[in-house]
FIMITI-900408 format. One line per 4 residues: number of its first residue (from 1); their letters; for each residue x, y, z of C-alpha. Coordinates in nm, 2 decimals, padded with zeros to 4 digits. Example, Ala and Ser with C-alpha at 12.3 -4.5 7.8 and 13.67 -1.06 7.14 Angstrom:
1> as> 01.23/-00.45/00.78; 01.37/-00.11/00.71
***
This chain:
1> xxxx> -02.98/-00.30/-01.30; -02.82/-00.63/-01.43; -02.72/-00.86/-01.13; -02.82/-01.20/-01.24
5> xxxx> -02.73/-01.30/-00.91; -03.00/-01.10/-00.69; -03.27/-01.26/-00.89; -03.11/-01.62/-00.73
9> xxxx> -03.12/-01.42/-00.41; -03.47/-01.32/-00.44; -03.62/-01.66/-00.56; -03.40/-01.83/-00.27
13> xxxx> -03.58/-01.61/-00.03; -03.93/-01.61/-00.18; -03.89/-02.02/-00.15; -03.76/-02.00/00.19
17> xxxx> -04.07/-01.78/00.30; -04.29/-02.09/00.15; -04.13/-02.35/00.35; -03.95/-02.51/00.05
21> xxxx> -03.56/-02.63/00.16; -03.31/-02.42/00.08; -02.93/-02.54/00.10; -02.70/-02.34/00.19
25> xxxx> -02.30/-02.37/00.22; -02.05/-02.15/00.35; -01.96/-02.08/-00.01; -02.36/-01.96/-00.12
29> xxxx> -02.35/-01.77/00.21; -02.03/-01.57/00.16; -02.18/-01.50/-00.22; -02.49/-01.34/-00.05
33> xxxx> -02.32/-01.16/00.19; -02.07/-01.00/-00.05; -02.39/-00.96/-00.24; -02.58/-00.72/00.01
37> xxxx> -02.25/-00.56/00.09; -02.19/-00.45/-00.27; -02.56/-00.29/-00.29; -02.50/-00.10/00.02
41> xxxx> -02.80/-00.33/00.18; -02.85/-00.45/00.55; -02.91/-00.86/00.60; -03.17/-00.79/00.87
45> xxxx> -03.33/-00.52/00.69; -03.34/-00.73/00.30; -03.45/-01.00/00.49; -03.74/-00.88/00.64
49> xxxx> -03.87/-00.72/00.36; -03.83/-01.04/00.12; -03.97/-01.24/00.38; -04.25/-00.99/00.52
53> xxxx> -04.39/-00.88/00.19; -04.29/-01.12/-00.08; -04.26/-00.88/-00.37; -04.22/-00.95/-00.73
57> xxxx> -03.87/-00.91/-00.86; -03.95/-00.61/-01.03; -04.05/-00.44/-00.66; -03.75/-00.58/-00.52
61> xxxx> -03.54/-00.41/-00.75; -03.72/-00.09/-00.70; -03.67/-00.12/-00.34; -03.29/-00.17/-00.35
65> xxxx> -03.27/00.10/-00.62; -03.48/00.30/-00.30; -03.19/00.24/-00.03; -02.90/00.34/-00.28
69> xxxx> -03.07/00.76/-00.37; -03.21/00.60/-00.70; -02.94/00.48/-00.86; -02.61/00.18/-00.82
73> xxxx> -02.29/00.31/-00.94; -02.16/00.12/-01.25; -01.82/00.02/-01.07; -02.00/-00.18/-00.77
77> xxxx> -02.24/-00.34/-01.02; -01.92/-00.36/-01.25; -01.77/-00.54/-00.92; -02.02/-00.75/-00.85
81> xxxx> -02.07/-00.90/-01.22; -01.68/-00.99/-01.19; -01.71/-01.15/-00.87; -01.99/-01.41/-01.00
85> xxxx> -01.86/-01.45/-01.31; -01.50/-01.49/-01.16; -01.35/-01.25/-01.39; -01.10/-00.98/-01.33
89> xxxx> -01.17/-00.62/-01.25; -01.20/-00.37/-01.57; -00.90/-00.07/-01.58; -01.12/00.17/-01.35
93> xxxx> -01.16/-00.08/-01.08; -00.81/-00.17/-01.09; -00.76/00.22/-01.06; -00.98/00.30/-00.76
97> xxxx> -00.82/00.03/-00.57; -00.48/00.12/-00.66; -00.55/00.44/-00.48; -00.61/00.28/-00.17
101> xxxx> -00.30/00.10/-00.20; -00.12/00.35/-00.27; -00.25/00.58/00.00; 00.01/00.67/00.32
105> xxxx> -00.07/00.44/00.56; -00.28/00.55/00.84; -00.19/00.32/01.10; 00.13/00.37/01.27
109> xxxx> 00.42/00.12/01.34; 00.31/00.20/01.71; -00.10/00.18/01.62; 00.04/-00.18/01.45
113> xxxx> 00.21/-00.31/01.77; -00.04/-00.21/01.95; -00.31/-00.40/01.79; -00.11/-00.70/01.76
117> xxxx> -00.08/-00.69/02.15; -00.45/-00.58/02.29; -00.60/-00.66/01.92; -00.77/-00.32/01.90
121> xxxx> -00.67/00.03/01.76; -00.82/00.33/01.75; -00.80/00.53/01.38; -00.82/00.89/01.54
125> xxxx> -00.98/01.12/01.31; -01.12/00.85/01.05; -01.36/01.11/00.95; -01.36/01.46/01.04
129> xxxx> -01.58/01.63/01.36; -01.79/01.78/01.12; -01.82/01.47/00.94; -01.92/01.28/01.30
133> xxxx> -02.14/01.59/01.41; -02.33/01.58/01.04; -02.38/01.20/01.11; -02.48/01.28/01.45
137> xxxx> -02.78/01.50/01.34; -02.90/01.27/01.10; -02.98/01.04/01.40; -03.14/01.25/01.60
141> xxxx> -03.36/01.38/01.32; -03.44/01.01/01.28; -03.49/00.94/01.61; -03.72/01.27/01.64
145> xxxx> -03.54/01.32/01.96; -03.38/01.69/02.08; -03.00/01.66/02.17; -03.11/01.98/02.39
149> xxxx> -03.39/01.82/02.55; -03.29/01.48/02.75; -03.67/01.44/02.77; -03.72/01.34/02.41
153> xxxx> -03.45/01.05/02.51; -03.68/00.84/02.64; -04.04/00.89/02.47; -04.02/00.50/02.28
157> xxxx> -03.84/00.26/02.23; -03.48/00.32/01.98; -03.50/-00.06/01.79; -03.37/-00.34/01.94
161> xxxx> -03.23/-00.22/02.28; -02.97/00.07/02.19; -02.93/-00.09/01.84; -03.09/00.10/01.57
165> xxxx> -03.26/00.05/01.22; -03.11/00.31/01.04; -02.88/00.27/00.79; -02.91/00.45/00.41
169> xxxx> -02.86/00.80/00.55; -02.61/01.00/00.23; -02.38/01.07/00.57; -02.34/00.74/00.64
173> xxxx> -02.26/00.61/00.31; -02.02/00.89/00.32; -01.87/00.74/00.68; -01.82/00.39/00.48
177> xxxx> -01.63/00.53/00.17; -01.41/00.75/00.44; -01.07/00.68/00.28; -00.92/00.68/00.64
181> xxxx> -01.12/00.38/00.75; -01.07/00.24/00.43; -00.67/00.21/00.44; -00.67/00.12/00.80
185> xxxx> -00.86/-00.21/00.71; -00.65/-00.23/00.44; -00.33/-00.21/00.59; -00.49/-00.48/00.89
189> xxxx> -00.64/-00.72/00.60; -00.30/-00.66/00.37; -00.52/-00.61/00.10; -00.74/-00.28/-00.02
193> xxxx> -00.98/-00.53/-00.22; -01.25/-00.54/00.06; -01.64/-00.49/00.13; -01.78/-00.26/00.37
197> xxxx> -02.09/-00.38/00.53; -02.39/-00.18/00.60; -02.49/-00.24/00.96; -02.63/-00.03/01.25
201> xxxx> -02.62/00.27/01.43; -02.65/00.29/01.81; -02.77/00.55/02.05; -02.74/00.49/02.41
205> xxxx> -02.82/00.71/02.66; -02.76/00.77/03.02; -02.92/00.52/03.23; -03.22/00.59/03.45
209> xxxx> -03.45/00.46/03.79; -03.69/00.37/03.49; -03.45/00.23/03.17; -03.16/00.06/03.31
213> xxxx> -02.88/-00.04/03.05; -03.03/-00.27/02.78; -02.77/-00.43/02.66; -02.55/-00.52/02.42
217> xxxx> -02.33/-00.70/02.73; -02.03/-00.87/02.68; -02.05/-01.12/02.38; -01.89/-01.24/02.07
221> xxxx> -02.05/-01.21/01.74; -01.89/-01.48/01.56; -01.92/-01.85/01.62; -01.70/-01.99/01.86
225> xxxx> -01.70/-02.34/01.64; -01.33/-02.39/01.49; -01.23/-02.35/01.25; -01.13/-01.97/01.36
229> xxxx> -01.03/-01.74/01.12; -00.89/-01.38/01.12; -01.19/-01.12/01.14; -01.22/-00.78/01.22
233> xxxx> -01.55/-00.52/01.36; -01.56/-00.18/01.41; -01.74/00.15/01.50; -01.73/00.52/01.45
237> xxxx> -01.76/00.73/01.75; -02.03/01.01/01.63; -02.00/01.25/01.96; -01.70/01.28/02.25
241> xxxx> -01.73/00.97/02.45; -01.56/00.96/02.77; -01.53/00.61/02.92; -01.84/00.68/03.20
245> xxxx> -02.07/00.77/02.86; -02.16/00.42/02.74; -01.78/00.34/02.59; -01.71/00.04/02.37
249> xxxx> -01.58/-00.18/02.61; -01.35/-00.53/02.54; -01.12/-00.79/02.67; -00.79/-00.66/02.51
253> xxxx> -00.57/-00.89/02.42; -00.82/-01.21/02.42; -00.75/-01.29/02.06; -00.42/-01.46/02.14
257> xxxx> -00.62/-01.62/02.47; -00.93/-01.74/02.25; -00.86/-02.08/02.16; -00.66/-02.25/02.49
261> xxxx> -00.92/-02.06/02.70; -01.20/-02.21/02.49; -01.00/-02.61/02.58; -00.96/-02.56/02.89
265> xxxx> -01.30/-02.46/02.99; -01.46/-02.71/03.21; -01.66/-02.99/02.98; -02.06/-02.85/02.92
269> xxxx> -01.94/-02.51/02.96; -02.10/-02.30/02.77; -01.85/-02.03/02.73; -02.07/-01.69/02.66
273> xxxx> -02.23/-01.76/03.01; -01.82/-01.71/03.14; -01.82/-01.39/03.33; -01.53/-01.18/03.15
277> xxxx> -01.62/-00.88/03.34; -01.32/-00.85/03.56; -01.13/-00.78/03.24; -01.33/-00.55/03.06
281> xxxx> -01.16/-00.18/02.97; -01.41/00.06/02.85; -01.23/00.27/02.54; -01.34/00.60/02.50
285> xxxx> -01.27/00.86/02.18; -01.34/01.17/02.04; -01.64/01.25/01.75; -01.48/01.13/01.46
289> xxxx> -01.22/00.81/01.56; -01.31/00.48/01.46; -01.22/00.18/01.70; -01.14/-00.16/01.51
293> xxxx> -01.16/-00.49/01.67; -01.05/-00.82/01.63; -01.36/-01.05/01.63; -01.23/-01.27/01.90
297> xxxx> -01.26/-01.02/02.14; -01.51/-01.05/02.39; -01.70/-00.68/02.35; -01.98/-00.50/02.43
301> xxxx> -02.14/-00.16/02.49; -02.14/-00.01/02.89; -02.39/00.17/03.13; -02.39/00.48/03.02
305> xxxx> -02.32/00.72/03.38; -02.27/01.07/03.15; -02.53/01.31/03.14; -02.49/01.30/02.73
309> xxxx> -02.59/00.99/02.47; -02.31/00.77/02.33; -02.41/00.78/01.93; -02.19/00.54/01.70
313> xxxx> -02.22/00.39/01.36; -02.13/00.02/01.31; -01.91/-00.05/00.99; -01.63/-00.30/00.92
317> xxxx> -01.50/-00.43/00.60; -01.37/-00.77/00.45; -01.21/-00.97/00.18; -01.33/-01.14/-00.06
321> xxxx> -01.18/-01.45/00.09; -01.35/-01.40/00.43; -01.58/-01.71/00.53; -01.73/-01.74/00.88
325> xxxx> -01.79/-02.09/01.09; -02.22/-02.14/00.99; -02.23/-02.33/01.29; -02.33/-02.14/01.58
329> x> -02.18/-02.23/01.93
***
């Protein structure tokens, strides 16, 4: 592996861990993320393990060899070398992403106008059922958990709430190189030059007497500091959800409401204690569609009142341009 720049990553981290100041700007902190996205690795997850165990920079490099089957393919290591030396792509790059572009589109002139009015779409299909149903039993294996058996739903705790630690499964690689989710962001972003993130999977099931819903409620998971910039999230519907079973819910349409709502709020407000709920529409899909978002919608998960779990994978993608607001509000 030749990434110069992980080795910054790593001491940054190991210094970090021993108190010593660490700057960092919102151009070091896109470079990391587009760092971690390009070796398929989860921020959470890299940062605990730097911070936990504090291994040598040989280990560290094991362990990210570990969460990618043994091995990086040339191309994203090819990618990532351009990107910090700020040099262009090679002839094979250039190829794979002309394929993208070149792809049929996958949203519709309706799918467009529709996400430019409620600022969601739903990609139906992104991957096949089989696809979903594959990903599907890759979390219940993890879990150790019987889809038959709603007894095993409940025997400990999934992670953090219905949020799961589980991201290097071969399936869901597979789910973030679909080329279906791929030219959707594409055609939303205008560009096929973008980064797919490696976040989590979810498994939510039906509420009880016992486990209420945990959560995640209505929120935003980008600053709400301007500047504001165009951003997209999304998930991948793993089993039928109906809109009763734990649905992605959102405010649709609160992307073009974001910024006079956020003035006109009363002065000390702080606006993610503002009850949305009134607004909410839960959106339900089949095994297999991916819902995108635009990140200015408020969104969340929902009770789940089915007799079944609502399973979903996390991924979006962005450009290379992308830079979020570091200041949290």
């Amino acid at each position: 592996m030749s990434l110069p720049y992980l080795h910054r990553y790593w001491q940054q981290a190991l210094a970090r861990r021993q108190g010593q100041p660490v700057e960092r700007t919102p151009h070091s902190w896109r470079l990391d993320n587009l760092l971690l996205s390009g070796l398929h690795l989860a921020i959470e997850e890299t940062d605990q393990y730097l911070l936990q165990h504090a291994p040598s920079f040989a280990e560290f490099e094991a362990w990210v060899l570990a969460r990618n089957g043994g091995q990086l393919d040339p191309l994203h290591v090819e990618r990532l070398n351009c990107l910090f030396a700020n040099e262009p792509y090679g002839p094979a790059l250039q190829a794979r992403l002309r394929e993208i572009a070149d792809a049929p589109d996958v949203l519709t002139p309706a799918d467009l106008r529709h996400w430019h009015e409620h600022g969601y779409v739903i990609v139906r299909q992104a991957v096949s059922r089989e696809q979903a149903q594959a990903t599907e039993a890759a979390v219940w294996e993890h879990l150790g958990m019987s889809p038959h058996d709603p007894a095993t739903w409940y025997q400990r705790p999934i992670g953090k709430g219905i949020m799961m630690e589980f991201y290097h499964h071969p399936t869901l690689l597979a789910n973030r190189q679909a080329p279906r989710i791929r030219k959707a962001f594409a055609q939303l972003w205008g560009t096929p030059d973008l980064w797919p993130t490696t976040d989590r999977t979810s498994f939510n099931p039906p509420e009880t007497a016992t486990l209420p819903f945990q959560g995640p409620h209505l929120h935003w998971d980008v600053s709400l500091e301007p500047p504001f910039s165009f951003g997209t999230q999304g998930l991948l519907y793993l089993c039928d959800t109906p809109a009763h079973q734990g649905a992605f819910c959102c405010v649709p349409g609160f992307q073009h409401q974001l910024q006079p709502w956020l003035a006109a709020l009363p002065p000390g407000t702080n606006p993610r204690h503002v009850d949305l709920r009134p607004q909410v529409q839960p959106i339900p899909a089949q095994a297999g569609d991916f819902v995108i978002w635009h990140h200015f919608l408020p969104h969340g998960s929902s009770p789940n009142r089915g007799s079944y779990p609502r399973i979903v994978q996390y991924l979006n993608m962005y450009p290379l341009e992308f830079e979020e607001t570091m200041t949290w509000v």
